[in-house]
C-alpha positions as CSV (number, residue, x, y, z in Angstrom):
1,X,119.3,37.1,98.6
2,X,116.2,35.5,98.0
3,X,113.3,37.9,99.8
4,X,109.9,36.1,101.4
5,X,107.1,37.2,100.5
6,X,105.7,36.1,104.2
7,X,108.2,38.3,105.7
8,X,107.4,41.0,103.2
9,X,103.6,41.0,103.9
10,X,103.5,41.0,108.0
11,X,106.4,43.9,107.3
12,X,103.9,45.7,105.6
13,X,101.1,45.7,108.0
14,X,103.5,46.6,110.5
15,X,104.4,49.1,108.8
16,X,100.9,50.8,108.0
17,X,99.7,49.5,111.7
18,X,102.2,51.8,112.9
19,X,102.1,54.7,110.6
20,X,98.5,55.0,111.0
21,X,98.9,55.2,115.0
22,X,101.3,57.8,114.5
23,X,99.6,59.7,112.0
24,X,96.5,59.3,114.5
25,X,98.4,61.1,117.4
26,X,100.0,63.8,114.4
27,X,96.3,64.8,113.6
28,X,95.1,65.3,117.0
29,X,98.1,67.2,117.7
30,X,98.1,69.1,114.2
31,X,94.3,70.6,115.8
32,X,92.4,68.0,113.9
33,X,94.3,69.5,110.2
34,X,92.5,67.8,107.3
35,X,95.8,67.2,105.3
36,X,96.9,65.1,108.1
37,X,93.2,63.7,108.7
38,X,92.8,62.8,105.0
39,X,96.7,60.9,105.3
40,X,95.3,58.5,108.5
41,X,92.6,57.8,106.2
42,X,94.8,56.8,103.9
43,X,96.8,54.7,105.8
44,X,94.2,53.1,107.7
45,X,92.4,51.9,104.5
46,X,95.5,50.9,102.6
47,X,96.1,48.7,106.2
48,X,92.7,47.1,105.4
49,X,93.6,46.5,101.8
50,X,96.2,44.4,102.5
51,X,94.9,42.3,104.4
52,X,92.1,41.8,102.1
53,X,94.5,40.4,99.9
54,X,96.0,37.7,102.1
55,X,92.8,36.1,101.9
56,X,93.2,34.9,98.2
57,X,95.5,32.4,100.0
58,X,92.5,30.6,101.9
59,X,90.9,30.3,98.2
60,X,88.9,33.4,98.2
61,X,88.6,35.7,95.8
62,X,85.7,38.6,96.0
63,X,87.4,40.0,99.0
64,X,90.9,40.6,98.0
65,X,90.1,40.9,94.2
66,X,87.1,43.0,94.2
67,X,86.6,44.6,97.4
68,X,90.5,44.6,98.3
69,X,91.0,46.5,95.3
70,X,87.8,49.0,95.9
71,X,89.8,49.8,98.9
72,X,92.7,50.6,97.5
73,X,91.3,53.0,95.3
74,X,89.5,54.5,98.1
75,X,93.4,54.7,99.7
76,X,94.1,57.1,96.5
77,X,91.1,59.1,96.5
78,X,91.7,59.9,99.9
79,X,95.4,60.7,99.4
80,X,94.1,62.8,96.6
81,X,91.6,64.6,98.9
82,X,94.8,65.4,101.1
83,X,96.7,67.0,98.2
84,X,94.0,68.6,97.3
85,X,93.3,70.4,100.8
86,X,97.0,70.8,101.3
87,X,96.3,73.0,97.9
88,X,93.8,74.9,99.2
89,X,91.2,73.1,96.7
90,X,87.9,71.5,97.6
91,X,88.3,67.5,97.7
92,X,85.4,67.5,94.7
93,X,83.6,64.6,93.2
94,X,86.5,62.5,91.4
95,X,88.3,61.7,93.9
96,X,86.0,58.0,94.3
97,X,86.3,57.6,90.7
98,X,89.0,54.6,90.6
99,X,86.8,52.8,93.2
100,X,83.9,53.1,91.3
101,X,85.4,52.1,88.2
102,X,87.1,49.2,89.9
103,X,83.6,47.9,91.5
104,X,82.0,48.5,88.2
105,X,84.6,46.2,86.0
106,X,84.3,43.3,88.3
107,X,81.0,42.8,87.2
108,X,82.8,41.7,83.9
109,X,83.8,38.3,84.4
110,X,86.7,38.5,81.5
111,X,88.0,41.5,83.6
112,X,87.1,39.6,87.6
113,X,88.7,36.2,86.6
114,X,91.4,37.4,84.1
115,X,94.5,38.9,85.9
116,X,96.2,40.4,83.5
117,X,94.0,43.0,82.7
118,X,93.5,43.5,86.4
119,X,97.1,44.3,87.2
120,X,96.9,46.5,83.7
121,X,94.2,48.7,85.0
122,X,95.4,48.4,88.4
123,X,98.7,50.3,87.2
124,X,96.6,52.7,84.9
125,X,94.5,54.2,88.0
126,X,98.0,54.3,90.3
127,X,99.4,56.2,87.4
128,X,96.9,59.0,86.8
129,X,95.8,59.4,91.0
130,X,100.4,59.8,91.2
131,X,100.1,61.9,88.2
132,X,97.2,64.2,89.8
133,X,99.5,64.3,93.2
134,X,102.3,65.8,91.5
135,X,100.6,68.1,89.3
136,X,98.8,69.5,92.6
137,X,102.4,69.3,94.6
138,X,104.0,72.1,91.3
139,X,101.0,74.0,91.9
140,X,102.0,74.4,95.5
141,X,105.9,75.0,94.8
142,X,106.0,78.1,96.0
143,X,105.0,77.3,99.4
144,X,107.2,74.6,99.9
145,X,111.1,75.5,99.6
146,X,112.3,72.6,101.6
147,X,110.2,69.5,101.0
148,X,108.8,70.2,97.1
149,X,111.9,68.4,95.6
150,X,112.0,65.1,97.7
151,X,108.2,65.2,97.6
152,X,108.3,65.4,94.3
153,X,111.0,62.9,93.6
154,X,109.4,60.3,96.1
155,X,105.9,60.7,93.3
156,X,107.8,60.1,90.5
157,X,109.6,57.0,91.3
158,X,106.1,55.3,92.3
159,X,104.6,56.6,89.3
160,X,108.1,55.2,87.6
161,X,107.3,51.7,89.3
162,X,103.4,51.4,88.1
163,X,104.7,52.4,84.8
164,X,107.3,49.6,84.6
165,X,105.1,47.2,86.1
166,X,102.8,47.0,83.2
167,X,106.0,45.4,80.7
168,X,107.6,43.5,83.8
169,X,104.8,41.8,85.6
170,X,103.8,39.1,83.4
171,X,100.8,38.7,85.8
172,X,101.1,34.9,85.9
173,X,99.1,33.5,89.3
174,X,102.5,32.6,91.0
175,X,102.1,28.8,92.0
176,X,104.1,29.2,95.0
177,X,101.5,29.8,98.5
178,X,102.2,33.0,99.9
179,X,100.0,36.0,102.0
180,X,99.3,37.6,98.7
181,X,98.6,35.0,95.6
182,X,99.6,37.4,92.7
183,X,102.5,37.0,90.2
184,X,106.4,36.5,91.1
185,X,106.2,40.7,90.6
186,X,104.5,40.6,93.7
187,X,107.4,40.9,95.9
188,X,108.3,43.8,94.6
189,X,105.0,45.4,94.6
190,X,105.2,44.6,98.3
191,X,108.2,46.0,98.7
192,X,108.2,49.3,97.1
193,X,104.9,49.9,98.6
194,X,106.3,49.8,102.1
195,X,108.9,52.3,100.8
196,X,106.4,54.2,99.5
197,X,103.9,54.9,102.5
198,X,106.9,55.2,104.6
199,X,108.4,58.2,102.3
200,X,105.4,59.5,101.8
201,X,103.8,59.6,105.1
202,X,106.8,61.8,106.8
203,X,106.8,64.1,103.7
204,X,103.5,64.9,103.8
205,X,104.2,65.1,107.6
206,X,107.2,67.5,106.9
207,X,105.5,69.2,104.1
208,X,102.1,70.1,106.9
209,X,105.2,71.4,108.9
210,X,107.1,73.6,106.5
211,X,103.7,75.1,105.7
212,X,103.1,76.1,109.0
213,X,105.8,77.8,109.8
214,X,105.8,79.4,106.4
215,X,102.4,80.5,107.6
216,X,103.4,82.0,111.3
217,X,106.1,83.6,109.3
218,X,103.6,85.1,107.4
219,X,101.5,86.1,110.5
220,X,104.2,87.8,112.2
221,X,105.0,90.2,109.1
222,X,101.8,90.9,108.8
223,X,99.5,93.9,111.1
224,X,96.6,91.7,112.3
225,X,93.7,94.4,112.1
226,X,94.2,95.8,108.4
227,X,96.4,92.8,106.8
228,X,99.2,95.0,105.6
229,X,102.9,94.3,105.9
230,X,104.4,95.5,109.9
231,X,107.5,97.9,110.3
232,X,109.7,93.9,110.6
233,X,108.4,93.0,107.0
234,X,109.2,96.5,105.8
235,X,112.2,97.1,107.0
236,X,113.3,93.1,105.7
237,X,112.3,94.2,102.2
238,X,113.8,97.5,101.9
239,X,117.0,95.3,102.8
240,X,116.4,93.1,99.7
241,X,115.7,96.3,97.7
242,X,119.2,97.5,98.8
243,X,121.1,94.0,98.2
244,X,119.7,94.1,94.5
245,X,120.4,97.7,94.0
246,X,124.3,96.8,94.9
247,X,124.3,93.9,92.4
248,X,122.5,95.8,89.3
249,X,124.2,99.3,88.7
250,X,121.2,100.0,86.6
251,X,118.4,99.3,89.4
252,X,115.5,102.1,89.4
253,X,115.5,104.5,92.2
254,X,113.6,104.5,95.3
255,X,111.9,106.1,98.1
256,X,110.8,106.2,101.5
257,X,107.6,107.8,102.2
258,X,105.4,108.2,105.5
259,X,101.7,108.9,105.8
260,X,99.8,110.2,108.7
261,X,95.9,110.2,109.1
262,X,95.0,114.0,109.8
263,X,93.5,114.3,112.9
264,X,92.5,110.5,113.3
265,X,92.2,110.9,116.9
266,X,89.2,113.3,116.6
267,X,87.7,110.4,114.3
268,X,88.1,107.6,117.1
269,X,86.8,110.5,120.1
270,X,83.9,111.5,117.7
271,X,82.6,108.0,116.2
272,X,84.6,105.4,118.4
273,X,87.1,103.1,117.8
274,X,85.3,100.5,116.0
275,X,85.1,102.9,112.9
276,X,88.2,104.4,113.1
277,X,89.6,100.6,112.4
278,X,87.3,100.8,109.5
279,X,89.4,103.7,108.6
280,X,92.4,101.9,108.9
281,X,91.7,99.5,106.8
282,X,89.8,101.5,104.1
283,X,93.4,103.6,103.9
284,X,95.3,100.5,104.0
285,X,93.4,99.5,100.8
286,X,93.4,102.8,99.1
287,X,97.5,102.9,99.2
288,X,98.3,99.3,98.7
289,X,95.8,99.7,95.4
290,X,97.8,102.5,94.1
291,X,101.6,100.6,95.0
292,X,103.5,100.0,91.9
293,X,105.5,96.8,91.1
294,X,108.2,95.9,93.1
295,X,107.0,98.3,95.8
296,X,106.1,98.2,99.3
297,X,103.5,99.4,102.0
298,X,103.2,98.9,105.7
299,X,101.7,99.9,108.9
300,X,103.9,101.3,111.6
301,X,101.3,101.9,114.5
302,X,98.6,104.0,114.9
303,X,97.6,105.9,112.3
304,X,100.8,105.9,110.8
305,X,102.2,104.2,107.4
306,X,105.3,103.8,105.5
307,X,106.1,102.4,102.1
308,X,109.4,102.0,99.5
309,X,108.3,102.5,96.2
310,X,110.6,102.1,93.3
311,X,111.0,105.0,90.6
312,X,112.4,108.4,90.1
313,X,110.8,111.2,91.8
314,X,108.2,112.4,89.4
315,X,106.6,108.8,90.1
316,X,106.7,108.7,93.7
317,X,105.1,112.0,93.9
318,X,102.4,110.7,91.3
319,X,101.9,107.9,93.8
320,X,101.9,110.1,96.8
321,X,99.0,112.6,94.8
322,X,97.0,109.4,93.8
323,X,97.2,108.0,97.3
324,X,96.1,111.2,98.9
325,X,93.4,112.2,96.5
326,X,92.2,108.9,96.5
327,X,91.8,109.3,100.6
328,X,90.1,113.0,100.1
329,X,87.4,111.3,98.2
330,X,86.9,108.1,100.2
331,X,84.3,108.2,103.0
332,X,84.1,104.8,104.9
333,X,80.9,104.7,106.8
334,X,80.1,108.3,105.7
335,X,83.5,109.4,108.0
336,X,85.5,111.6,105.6
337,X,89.3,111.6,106.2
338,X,93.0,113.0,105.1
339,X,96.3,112.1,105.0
340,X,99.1,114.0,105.1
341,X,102.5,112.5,103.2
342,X,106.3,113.1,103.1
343,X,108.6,111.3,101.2
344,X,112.4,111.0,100.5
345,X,114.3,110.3,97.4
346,X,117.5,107.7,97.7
347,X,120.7,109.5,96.7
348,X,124.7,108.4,96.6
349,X,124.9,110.3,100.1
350,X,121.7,109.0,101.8
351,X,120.4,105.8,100.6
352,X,119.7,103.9,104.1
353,X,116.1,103.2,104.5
354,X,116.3,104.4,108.4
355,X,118.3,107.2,107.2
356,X,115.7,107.8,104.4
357,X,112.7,107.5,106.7
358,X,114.1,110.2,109.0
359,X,113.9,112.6,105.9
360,X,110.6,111.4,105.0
361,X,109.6,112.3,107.9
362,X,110.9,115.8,108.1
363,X,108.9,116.5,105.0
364,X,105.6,114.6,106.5
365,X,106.0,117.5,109.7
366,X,106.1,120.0,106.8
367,X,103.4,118.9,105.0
368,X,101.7,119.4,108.5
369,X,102.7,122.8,109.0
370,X,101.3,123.7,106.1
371,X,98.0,122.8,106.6
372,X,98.1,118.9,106.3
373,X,96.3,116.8,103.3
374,X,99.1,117.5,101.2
375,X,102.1,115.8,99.8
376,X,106.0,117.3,101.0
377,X,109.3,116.1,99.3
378,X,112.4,116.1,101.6
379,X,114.8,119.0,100.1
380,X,117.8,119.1,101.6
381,X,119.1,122.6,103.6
382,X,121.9,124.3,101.9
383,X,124.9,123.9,103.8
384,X,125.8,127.9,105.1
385,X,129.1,128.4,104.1
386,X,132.1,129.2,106.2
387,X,134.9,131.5,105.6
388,X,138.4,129.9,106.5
389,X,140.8,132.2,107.7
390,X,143.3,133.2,106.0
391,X,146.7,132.9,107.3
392,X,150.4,134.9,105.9
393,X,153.0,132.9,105.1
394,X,155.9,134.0,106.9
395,X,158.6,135.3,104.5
């Protein structure tokens, strides 16, 4: 099937026509996003690029050789400037550096009337800008668990098509008139560039999604005034603390431990609200400093905290000392403050975190009742004994 390459072309600016409308309506709707923003950009000037360079068939050639091209590169940058905010990166200064370089070769005429070269260089820029996207798109891997792998893929194939296109497009003017007066390879540029902005246009779309919700995810587990995990998030990791300890025999023990500001209500009645959230948040950052690996620490209201921390009980009690001494010597705003902690050890018979919090917390009402700013293991109440009777055998 032989394919036109006037069919090919208005396809294409369809195509981008479209896309950029959509993208237009996605941006608004995305709150104005910048990764979305940067995309329509995109879209809109690779739209004007192409039809720059259906003007070489009236017998120009500045516009769709030099300024065509400029545009394209601006496309990239652009595009760039999207994976780069998408990142969490500033856009920076290279991102203009293909149009630049572009504007600045044409002023060779060996390099504005000769072709080959053109489409060489051409390929060159496409290759490093695709090689910059994916290189930014790994260092974003770990928020993207759904749509890293087809973004991915979808970057390497174009990079795999400029790459080719260097030893396949003899970039011979094609005699034949046609919408874009390149080499017989032009088809195929045509082609796997409306593939291309199609792909990549919904993954971006799809990755902008994925991050979102990754990000309300994030937001729910999180306590919105001091930032540290909520009772969900806890309660979701001690679960994945229990699955692993099931699977490796030789997983390292664990605790639950509570904390309770002493007397924080007398703080917020004395010097108002206002600082006892600064309170808050200075404890918050005192105990989630002194968490060891593979531990974790969360607000359950209030003034009160819980945390699973991994190790034996000599180290959780270290922990619980560092965390409260730390405290005794913080004073946040010149307020001076306690805590008072419990904490229970996992064993064979109890090894539930609910279960294990309800110990903690019998030992957190101890350390209370014995005058507060202290630290309280859970020790478990012998069992009286009971006598069964005995009964005669009948003979």
């Amino acid at each position: 099937m032989t394919l036109d390459i006037y069919t090919l072309f208005v396809c294409e600016l369809y195509v981008l026509g479209f896309l950029s409308i959509i993208m237009i309506f996605a941006w608004v709707g995305a709150q104005y996003d910048r990764v979305l923003g940067f995309t329509t950009l995109t879209l809109i000037l690779t739209l004007c690029a192409v039809f720059l360079s259906s003007l070489r068939s009236a017998g120009l050639h500045f516009l769709p050789v030099a300024l065509g091209n400029v545009i394209v590169m601006l496309a990239y940058g652009t595009l760039l400037c999207a994976f780069r905010t998408f990142c969490k990166r500033p856009a920076g200064l290279l991102w203009p550096g293909g149009a630049l370089l572009w504007a600045l070769l044409c002023l060779l005429p060996a390099f504005y009337h000769g072709q080959p070269v053109r489409v060489l260089v051409l390929c060159l820029l496409c290759i490093l800008y695709t090689a910059a996207f994916i290189s930014l798109l790994w260092r974003a891997r770990s928020m993207l668990k759904v749509t890293f792998w087809p973004a991915q893929t979808l970057l390497w194939i174009h990079l795999g098509f400029h790459l080719a296109r260097i030893f396949l497009d003899d970039a011979v003017a094609s005699r034949l008139p046609g919408a874009i007066g390149g080499s017989g390879f032009s088809i195929y540029v045509i082609l796997e560039s409306i593939l291309f902005v199609i792909g990549l246009t919904f993954t971006l779309l799809a990755m902008v999604n994925e991050r979102s919700q990754v990000a309300h995810r994030l937001a729910s587990l999180r306590d919105p005034l001091t930032g540290a995990w909520n009772r969900r998030a806890l309660f979701e990791q001690a679960d994945n603390v229990l699955r692993r300890r099931a699977r490796v025999s030789s997983a390292a023990g664990f605790s639950a431990i509570l904390f309770d500001l002493d007397h924080f209500k007398s703080i917020n009645d004395r010097y108002g609200h206002l600082q006892g959230d600064r309170v808050l948040i200075d404890f918050c950052q005192i105990a989630e400093a002194q968490m060891p690996a593979e531990s974790y620490f969360a607000r359950l209201g209030g003034e009160e905290f819980a945390a699973l921390v991994t190790g034996d009980s000599a180290q959780v009690q270290r922990v619980c000392e560092a965390i409260r001494a730390a405290t005794q010597r913080s004073q946040p705003a010149g307020i001076g403050y306690t805590v008072s902690i419990g904490y229970a050890p996992a064993d064979p018979a109890v090894s539930q975190f609910p279960a294990l919090l309800a110990l903690a917390d019998e030992a957190l009402y101890r350390a209370k009742a014995h005058g507060r700013n202290r630290t309280e293991c859970y020790v478990a109440r012998p069992q009286p004994v009971t006598e069964q009777p005995v009964t005669e055998m009948a003979i």
